[in-house]
KOLTIBA-707978 format. One line per field, with one value per residue (C-alpha): x, y, z; residue in one letter. Coordinates in nm, 3 decimals. Layout:
<sites>
X: (X / ...)
Y: (Y / ...)
Z: (Z / ...)
aa: (A / ...)
</sites>
This chain:
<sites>
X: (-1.375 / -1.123 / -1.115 / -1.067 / -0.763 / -0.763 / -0.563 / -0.447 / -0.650 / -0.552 / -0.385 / -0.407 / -0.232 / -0.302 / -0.058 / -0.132 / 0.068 / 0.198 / 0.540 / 0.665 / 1.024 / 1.277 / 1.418 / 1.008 / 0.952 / 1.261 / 0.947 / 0.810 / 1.049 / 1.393 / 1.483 / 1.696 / 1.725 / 2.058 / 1.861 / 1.532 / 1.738 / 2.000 / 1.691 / 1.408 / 1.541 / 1.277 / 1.375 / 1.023 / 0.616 / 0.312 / 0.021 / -0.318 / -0.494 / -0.645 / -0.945 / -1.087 / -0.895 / -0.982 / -0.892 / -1.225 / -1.145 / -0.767 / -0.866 / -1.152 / -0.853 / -0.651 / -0.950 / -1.044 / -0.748 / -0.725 / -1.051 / -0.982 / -0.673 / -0.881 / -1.115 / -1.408 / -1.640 / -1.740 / -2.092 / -1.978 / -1.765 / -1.922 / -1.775 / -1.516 / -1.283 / -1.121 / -0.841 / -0.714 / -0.625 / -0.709 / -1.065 / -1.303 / -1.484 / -1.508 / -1.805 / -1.945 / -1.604 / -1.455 / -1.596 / -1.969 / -1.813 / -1.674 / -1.951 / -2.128 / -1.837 / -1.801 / -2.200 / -2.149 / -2.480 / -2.559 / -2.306 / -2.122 / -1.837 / -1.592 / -1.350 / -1.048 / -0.840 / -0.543 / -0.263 / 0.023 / -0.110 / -0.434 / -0.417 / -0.265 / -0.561 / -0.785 / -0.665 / -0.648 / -1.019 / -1.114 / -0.885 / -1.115 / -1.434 / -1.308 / -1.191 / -1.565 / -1.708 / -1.890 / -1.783 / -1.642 / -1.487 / -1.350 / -1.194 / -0.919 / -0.817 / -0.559 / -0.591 / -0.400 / -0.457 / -0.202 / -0.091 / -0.395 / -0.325 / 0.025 / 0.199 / 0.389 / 0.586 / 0.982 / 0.789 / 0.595 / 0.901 / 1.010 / 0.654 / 0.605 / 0.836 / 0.810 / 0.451 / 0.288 / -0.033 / -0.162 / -0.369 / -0.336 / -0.592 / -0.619 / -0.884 / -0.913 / -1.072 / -1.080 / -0.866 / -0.878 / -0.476 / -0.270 / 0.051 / -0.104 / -0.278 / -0.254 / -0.068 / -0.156 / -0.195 / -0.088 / -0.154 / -0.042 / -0.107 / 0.004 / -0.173 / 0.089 / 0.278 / -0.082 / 0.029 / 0.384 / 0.248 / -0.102 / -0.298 / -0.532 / -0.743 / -1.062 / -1.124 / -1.376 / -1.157 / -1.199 / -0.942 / -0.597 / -0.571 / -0.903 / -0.722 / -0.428 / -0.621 / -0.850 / -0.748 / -1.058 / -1.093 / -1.500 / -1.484 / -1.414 / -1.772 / -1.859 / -1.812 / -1.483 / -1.361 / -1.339 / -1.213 / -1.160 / -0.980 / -0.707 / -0.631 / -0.581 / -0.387 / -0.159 / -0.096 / -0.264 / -0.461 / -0.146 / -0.007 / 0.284 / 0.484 / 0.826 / 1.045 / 1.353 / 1.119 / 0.898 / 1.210 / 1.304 / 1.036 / 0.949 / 1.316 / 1.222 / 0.826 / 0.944 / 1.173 / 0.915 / 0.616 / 0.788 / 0.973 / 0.591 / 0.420 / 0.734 / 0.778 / 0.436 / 0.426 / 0.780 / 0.949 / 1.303 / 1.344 / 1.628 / 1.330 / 1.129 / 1.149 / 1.035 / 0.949 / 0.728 / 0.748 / 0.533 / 0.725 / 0.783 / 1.162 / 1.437 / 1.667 / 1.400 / 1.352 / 1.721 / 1.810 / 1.532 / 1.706 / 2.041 / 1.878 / 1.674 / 1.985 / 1.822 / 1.981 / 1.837 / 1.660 / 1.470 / 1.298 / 1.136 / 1.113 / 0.988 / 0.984 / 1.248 / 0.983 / 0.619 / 0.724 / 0.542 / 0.165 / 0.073 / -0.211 / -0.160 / 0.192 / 0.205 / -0.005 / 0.145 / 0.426 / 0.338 / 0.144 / 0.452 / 0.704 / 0.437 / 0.440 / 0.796 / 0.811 / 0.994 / 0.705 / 0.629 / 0.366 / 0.485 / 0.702 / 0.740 / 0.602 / 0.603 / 0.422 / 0.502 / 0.358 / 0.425 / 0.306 / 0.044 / -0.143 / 0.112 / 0.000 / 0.195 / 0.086 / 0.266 / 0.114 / 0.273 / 0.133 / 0.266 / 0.196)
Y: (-4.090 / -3.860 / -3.539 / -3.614 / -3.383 / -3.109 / -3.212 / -2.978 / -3.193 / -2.945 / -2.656 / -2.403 / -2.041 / -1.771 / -1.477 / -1.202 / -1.224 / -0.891 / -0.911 / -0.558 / -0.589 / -0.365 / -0.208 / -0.093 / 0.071 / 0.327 / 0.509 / 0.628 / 0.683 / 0.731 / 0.384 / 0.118 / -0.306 / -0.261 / -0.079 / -0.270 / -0.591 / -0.500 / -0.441 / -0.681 / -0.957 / -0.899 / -0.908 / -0.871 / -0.881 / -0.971 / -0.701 / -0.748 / -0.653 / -0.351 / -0.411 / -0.778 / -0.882 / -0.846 / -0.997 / -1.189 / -1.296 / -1.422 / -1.622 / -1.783 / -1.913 / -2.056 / -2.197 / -2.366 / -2.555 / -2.614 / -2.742 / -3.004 / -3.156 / -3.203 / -3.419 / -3.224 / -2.958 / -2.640 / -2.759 / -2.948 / -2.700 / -2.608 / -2.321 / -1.999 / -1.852 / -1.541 / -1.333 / -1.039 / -0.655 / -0.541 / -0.695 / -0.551 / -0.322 / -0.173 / -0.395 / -0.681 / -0.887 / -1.168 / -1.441 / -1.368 / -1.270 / -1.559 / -1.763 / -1.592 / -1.643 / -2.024 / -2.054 / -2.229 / -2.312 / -2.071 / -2.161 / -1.934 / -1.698 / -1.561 / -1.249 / -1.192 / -0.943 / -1.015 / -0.908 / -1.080 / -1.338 / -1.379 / -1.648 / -1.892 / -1.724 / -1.794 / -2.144 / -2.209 / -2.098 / -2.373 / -2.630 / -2.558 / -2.644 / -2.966 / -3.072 / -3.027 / -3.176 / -2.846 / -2.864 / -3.140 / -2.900 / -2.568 / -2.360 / -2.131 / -1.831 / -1.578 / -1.347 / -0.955 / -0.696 / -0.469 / -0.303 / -0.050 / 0.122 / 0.226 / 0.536 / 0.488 / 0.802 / 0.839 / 0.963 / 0.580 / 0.400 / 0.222 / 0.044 / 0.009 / -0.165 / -0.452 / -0.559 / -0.768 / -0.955 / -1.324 / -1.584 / -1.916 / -2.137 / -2.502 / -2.689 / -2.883 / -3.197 / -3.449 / -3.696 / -3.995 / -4.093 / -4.012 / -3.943 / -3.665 / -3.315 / -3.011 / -3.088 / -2.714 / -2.356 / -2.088 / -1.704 / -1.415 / -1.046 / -0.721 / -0.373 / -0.141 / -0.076 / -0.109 / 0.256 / 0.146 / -0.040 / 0.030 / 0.235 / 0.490 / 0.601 / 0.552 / 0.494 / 0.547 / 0.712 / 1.047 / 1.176 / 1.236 / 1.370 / 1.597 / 1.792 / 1.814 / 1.906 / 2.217 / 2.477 / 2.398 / 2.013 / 2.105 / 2.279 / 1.905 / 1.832 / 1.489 / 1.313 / 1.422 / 1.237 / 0.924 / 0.999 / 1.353 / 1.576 / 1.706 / 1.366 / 1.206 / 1.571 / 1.499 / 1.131 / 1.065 / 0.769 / 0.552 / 0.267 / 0.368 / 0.159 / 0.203 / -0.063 / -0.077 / -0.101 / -0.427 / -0.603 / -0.558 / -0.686 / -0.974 / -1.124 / -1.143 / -1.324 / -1.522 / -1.769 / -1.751 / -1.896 / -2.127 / -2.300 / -2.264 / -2.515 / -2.734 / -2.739 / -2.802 / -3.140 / -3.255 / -3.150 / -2.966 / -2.706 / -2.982 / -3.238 / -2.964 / -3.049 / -2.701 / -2.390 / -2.181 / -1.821 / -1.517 / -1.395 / -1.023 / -0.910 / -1.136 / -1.078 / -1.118 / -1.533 / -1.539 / -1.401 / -1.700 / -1.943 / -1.869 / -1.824 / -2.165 / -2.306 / -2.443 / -2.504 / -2.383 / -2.718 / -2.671 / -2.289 / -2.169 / -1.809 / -1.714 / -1.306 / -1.304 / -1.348 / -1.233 / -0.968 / -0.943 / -1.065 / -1.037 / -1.283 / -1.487 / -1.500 / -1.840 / -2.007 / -1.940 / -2.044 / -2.339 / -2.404 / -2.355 / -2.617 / -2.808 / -2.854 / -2.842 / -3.160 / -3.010 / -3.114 / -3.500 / -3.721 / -3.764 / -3.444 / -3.168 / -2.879 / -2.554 / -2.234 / -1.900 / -1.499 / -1.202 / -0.886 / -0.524 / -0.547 / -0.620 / -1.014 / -1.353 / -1.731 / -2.047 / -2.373 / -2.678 / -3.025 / -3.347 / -3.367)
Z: (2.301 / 2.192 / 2.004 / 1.569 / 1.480 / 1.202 / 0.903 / 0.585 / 0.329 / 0.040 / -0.041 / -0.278 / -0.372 / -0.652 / -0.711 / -0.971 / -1.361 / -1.342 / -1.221 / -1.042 / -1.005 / -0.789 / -1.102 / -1.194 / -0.861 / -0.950 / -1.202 / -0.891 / -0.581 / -0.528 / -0.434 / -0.605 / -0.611 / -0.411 / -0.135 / -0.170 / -0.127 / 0.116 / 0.341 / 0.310 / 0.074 / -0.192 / -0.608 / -0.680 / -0.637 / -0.776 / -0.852 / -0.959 / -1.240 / -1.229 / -1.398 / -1.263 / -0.971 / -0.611 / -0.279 / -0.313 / -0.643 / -0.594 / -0.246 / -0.481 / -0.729 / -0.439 / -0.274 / -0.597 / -0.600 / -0.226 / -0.249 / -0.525 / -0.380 / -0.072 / -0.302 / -0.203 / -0.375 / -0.336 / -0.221 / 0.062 / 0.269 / 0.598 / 0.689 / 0.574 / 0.772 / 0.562 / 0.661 / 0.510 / 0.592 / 0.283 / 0.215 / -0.146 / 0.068 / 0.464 / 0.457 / 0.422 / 0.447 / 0.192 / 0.338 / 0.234 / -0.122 / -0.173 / -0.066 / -0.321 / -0.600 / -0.531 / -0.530 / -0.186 / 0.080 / 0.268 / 0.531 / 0.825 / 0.702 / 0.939 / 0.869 / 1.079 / 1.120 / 1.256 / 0.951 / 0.935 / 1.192 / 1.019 / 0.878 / 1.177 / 1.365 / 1.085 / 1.102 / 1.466 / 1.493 / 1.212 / 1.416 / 1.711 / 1.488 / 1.348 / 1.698 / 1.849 / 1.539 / 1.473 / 1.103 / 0.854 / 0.553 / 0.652 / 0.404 / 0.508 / 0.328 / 0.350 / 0.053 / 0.018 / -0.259 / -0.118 / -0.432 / -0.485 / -0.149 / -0.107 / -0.132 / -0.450 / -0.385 / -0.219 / 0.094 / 0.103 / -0.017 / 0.330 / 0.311 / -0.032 / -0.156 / 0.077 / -0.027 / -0.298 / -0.332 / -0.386 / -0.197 / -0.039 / 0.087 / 0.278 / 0.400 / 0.684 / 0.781 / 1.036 / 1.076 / 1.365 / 1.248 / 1.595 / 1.362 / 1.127 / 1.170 / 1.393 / 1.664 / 1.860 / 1.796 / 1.960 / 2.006 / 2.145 / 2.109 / 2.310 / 2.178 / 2.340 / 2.065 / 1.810 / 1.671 / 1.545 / 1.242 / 1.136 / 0.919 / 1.092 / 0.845 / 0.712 / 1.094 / 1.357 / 1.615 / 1.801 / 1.453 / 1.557 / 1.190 / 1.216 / 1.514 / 1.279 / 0.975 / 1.141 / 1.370 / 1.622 / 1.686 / 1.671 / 1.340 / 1.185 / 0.961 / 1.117 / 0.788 / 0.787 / 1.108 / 0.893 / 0.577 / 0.433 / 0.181 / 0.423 / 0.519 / 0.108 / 0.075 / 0.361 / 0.301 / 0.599 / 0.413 / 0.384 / 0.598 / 0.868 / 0.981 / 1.206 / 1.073 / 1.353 / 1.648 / 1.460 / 1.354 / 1.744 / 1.847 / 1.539 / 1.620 / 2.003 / 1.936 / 1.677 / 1.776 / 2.165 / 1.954 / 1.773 / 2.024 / 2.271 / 1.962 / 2.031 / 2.423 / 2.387 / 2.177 / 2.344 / 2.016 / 1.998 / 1.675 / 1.539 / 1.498 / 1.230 / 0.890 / 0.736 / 0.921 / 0.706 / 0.882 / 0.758 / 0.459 / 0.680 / 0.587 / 0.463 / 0.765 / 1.047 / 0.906 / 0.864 / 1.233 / 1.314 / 1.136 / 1.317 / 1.637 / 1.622 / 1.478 / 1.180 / 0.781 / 0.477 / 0.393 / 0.697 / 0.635 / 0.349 / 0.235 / -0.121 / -0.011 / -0.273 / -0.510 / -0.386 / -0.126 / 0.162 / 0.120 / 0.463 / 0.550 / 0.230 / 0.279 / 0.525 / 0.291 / -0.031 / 0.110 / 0.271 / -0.069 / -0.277 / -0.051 / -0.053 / -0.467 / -0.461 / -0.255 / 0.052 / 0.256 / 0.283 / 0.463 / 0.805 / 0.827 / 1.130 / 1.012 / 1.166 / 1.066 / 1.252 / 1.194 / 1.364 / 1.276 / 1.332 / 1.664 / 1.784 / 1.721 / 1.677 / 1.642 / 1.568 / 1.466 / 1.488 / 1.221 / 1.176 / 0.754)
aa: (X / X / X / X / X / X / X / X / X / X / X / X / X / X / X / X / X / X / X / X / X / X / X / X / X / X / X / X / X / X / X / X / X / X / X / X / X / X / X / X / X / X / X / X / X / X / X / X / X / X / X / X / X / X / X / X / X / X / X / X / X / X / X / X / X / X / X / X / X / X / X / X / X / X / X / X / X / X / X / X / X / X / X / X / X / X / X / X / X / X / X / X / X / X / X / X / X / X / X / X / X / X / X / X / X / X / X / X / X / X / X / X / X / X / X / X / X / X / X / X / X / X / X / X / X / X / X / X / X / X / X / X / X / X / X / X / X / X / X / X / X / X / X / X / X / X / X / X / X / X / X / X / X / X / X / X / X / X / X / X / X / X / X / X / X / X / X / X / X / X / X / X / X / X / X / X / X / X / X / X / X / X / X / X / X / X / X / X / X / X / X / X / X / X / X / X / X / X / X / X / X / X / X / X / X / X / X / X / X / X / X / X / X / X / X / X / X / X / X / X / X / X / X / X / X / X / X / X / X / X / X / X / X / X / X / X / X / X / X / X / X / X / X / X / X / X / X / X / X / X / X / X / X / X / X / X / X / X / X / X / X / X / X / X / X / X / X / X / X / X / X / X / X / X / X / X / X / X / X / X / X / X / X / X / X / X / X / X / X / X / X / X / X / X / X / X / X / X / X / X / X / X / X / X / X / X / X / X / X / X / X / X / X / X / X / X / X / X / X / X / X / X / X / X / X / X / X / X / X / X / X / X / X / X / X / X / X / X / X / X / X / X / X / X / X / X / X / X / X / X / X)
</sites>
């Protein structure tokens, strides 16, 4: 007897109300929509409300609707698998909080932290479930509340302008059809470069910032190895992130992973229907385009409009070709990440 295949059974995304435009982001840095655009493609962003919304809270609205087009309920999902970089608190992850939100049984929650990737991570560890028969109703999440920790200064410009926030969602259920569902996952990570895009602190490592921040590596109070005055003061808090050497490296994984998920299933890239790559920079999905030798109808990008969402940003926009009827029942569909780790995936479904 053969192994049931995972199939998208519905999808779902949330973004924020509160539009932040190019032209807004000129209050607080020197920057401008020519130079914003010229770069990474994006007009504008979503933010979330300052008062009410959370990660937890905008992955519950997409998994509400995710959950409905599936024809399921709340009640009968099995499992969570949540991933985000930017979760309500260092701990307890997402998943448990939105367990709690959707008044779910008291089933497993997974967090994973993976970035950009997360979510094709997220969902190739929920493919592996279904496939074993472990679980019947997995919800997915990929959910970012970027907005409340950038440096909204000319010194933090480079990063933040590129990011937004929002949520996506799908769930996945077997399916015994032969032409439908997850076709194969695949993942990849190297740690060499990890430094080139993260964000060090609040950490756990022997500080790199506490021998910075006192004259005598030992005369740094305990406490202040994770999180301290010096380090807000300095800007030390704040993402980094060096942009030339990850769109060197993004341009080279890319278009590897993608055509690995179709080598793999005897697929060329001409037989895709829609590529759905991590919304990361404008240019990087165009340079795959052009390398893949794709057209427009067959890759999606909505950066233009959301920014970069990180792990939401495959399933928002997977979500939103979805509704706009660029995905059909029996199409090729591709979805590709790269991003902090450094970490890439690609998964491959027939729709």
């Amino acid at each position: 007897m053969s192994m049931p295949r995972s199939k998208v059974a519905g999808i779902g995304m949330y973004v924020p109300a509160h539009v932040v435009t190019n032209n807004d982001l000129t209050k607080y840095m020197d920057t401008s929509d020519e130079w914003i655009q010229e770069r990474t493609g994006i007009k504008e962003r979503r933010y979330a409300d300052r008062t009410g919304e959370t990660t937890t809270t905008m992955g519950v609205e997409a998994a509400k609707i995710a959950i409905e087009r599936a024809g399921t309920t709340p009640e009968e999902i099995d499992f969570i698998v949540f991933a985000t970089l930017s979760p309500d608190y260092y701990f307890p992850g997402c998943g448990v909080l939105l367990q709690r939100a959707m008044k779910m049984k008291e089933i497993g929650a997974l967090d994973v932290r993976n970035q950009c990737s997360g979510f094709l991570y997220a969902l190739s560890v929920a493919d592996q479930f279904i496939k074993t028969g472990m679980y019947k109703n997995i919800l997915v999440v990929g959910s970012e509340k970027h907005s409340f920790g950038l440096d909204f200064s000319t010194r933090g410009r480079n990063i933040s302008v590129i990011f937004g926030d929002g949520a996506g969602a799908v769930v996945l259920q077997p399916t015994e059809k032969e032409d439908e569902g997850i076709l194969s996952t695949h993942l990849h990570s190297d740690g060499e470069s990890a430094e080139i895009l993260a964000m060090y602190n609040p950490g756990t490592h022997a500080n790199h910032w506490a021998a910075q921040n006192y004259a005598d590596f030992d005369d740094a109070p305990i406490g202040e190895m994770f999180m301290s005055h010096a380090m807000i003061d300095k800007a030390q808090n704040f993402p980094f992130m060096d942009g030339q050497s990850v769109f060197k490296k993004a341009v080279v994984k890319f278009p590897e992973v993608i055509m690995e998920a179709l080598d793999k299933n005897g697929y060329r890239s001409t037989d895709i229907n829609m590529l759905i790559p991590h919304q990361a920079n404008l240019r990087i999905s165009q340079f795959v385009q052009q390398k893949l030798k794709l057209s427009d109808e067959q890759v999606y990008n909505n950066i233009q409009q959301y920014g970069n969402t990180t792990a939401a940003s495959v399933p928002i926009a997977l979500c939103e070709a979805w509704e706009k009827g660029k995905i059909s029942e029996g199409d090729l569909v591709c979805l590709a990440a790269f991003g902090s780790g450094f970490t890439w995936a690609s998964a491959l479904i027939k729709w």
